[in-house]
C-alpha positions as CSV (number, residue, x, y, z in Angstrom):
1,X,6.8,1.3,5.4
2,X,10.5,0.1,5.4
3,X,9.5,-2.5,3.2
4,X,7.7,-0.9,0.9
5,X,10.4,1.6,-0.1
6,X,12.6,-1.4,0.1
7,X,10.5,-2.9,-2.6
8,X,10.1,-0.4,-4.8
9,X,14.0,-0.2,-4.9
10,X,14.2,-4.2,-5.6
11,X,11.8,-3.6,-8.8
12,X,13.3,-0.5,-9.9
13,X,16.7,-2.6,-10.1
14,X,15.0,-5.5,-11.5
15,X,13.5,-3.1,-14.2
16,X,16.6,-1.4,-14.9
17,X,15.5,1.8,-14.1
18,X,17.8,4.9,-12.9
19,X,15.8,7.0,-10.3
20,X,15.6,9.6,-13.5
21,X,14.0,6.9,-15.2
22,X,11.2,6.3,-13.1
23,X,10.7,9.7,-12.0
24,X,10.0,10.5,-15.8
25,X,7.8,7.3,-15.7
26,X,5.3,8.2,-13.2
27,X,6.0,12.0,-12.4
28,X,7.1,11.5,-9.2
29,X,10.3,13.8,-8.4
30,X,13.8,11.5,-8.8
31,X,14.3,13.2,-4.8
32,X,10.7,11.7,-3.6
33,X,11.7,8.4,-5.3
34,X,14.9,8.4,-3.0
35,X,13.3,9.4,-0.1
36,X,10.4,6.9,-0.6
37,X,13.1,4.3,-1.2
38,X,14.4,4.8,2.1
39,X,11.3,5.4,3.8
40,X,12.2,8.7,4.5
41,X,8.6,10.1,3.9
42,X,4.9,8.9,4.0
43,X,3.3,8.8,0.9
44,X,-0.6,8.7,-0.4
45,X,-1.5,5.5,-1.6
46,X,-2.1,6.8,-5.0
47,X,1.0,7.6,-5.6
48,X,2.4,4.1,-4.6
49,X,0.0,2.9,-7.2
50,X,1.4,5.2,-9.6
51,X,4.6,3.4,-8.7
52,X,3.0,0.1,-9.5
53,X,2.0,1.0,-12.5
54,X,5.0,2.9,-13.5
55,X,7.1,-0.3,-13.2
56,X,4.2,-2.7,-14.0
57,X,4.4,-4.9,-11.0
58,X,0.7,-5.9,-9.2
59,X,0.7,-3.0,-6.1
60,X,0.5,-5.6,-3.7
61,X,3.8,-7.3,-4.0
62,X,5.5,-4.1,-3.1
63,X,3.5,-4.2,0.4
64,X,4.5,-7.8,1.0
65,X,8.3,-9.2,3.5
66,X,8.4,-12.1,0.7
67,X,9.1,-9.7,-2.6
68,X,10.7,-11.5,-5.1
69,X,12.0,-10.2,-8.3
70,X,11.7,-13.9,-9.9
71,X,8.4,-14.0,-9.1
72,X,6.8,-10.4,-10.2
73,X,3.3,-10.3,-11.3
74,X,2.2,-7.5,-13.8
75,X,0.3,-4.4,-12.4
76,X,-3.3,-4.9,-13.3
77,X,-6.0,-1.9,-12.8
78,X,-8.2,-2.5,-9.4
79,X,-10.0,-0.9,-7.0
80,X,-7.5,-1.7,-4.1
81,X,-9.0,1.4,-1.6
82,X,-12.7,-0.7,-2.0
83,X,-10.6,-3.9,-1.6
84,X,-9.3,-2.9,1.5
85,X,-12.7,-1.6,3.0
86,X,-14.2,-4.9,1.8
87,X,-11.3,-7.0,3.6
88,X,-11.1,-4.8,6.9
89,X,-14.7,-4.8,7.3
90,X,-14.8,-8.7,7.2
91,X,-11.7,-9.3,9.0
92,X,-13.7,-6.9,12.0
93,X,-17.0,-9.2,11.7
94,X,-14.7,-12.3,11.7
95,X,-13.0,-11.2,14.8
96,X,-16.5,-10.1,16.3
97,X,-14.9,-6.7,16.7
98,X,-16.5,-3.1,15.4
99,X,-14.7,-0.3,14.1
100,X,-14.8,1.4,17.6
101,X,-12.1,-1.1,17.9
102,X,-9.6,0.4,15.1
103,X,-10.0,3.7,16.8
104,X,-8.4,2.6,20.4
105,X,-6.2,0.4,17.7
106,X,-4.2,3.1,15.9
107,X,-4.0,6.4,16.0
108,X,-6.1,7.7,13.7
109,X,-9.3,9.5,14.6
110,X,-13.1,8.3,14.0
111,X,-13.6,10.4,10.7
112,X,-10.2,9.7,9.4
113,X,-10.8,5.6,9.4
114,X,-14.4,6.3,8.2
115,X,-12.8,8.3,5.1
116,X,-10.8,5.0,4.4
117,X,-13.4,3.1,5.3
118,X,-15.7,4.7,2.4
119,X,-13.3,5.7,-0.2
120,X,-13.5,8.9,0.3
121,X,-10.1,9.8,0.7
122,X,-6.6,9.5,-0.5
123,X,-4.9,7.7,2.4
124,X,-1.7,7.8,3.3
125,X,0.1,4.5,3.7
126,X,0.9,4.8,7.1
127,X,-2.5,5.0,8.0
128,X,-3.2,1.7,6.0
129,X,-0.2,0.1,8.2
130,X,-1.6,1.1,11.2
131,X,-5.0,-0.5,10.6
132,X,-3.4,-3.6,9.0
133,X,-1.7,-4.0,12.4
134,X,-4.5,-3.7,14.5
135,X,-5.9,-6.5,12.8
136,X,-3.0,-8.8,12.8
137,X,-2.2,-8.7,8.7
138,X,-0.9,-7.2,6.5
139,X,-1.5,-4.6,3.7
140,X,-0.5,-6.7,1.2
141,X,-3.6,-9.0,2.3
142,X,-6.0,-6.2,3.2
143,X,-5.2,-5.1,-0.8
144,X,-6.0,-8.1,-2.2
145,X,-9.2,-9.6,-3.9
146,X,-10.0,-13.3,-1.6
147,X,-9.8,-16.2,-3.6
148,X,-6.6,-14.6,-5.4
């Protein structure tokens, strides 16, 4: 989650945003913008899109080692919680593993990766890292459409 907060304060500083700023941009308390900044605290990954959106950079960039302010793409609307289901699903059937295999993986319980797994919750993000590293990628990938 390092780099994520690390991220978000690369495109705050690219956007010229105070912490005030972007606090009044996405209603997210100026001290929850500091502490997310230095991964101090997990967040839901709603409010990291609300981050996304507030400084209108695409939501997976901020998840990705190889952010570059010269290269930003503009946020754009998706269903990234369906996205990831899709992607961790295949990546599973590509590895010929089942999602038995995510639960000796990480440590999340049964119901908690079948929530994800269905949408039906608001994860937190360290709960998408967790199952990014059990399958060897990224969240950054997991969040993104194939043939993107």
């Amino acid at each position: 989650m390092k780099v994520f907060g690390e991220n978000i304060k690369n495109a705050r500083y690219y956007r010229a945003l105070s912490q005030n700023e972007l606090s009044g941009k996405s209603g997210i308390s100026r001290s929850s913008i500091s502490m997310i900044e230095n991964s101090k605290i997990d967040i839901y990954f709603e409010t990291a899109k609300r981050l996304a959106e507030s400084l209108n950079i695409c939501l997976p960039q901020f998840f990705s080692r190889s952010f570059s302010n010269g290269k930003i793409a503009a946020y754009i609307e998706d269903d990234f919680l369906l996205i990831f289901s899709q992607n961790v699903k295949s990546l599973l059937k590509k590895k010929n593993k089942y999602q038995t295999y995510l639960y000796v993986s990480t440590n999340l319980s049964p119901s908690t990766i079948n929530e994800i797994l269905k949408q039906k919750v608001n994860p937190k993000l360290s709960s998408l890292y967790q199952i990014a590293d059990a399958l060897e990628t990224t969240v950054s990938e997991l969040i993104t459409r194939k043939g993107e």
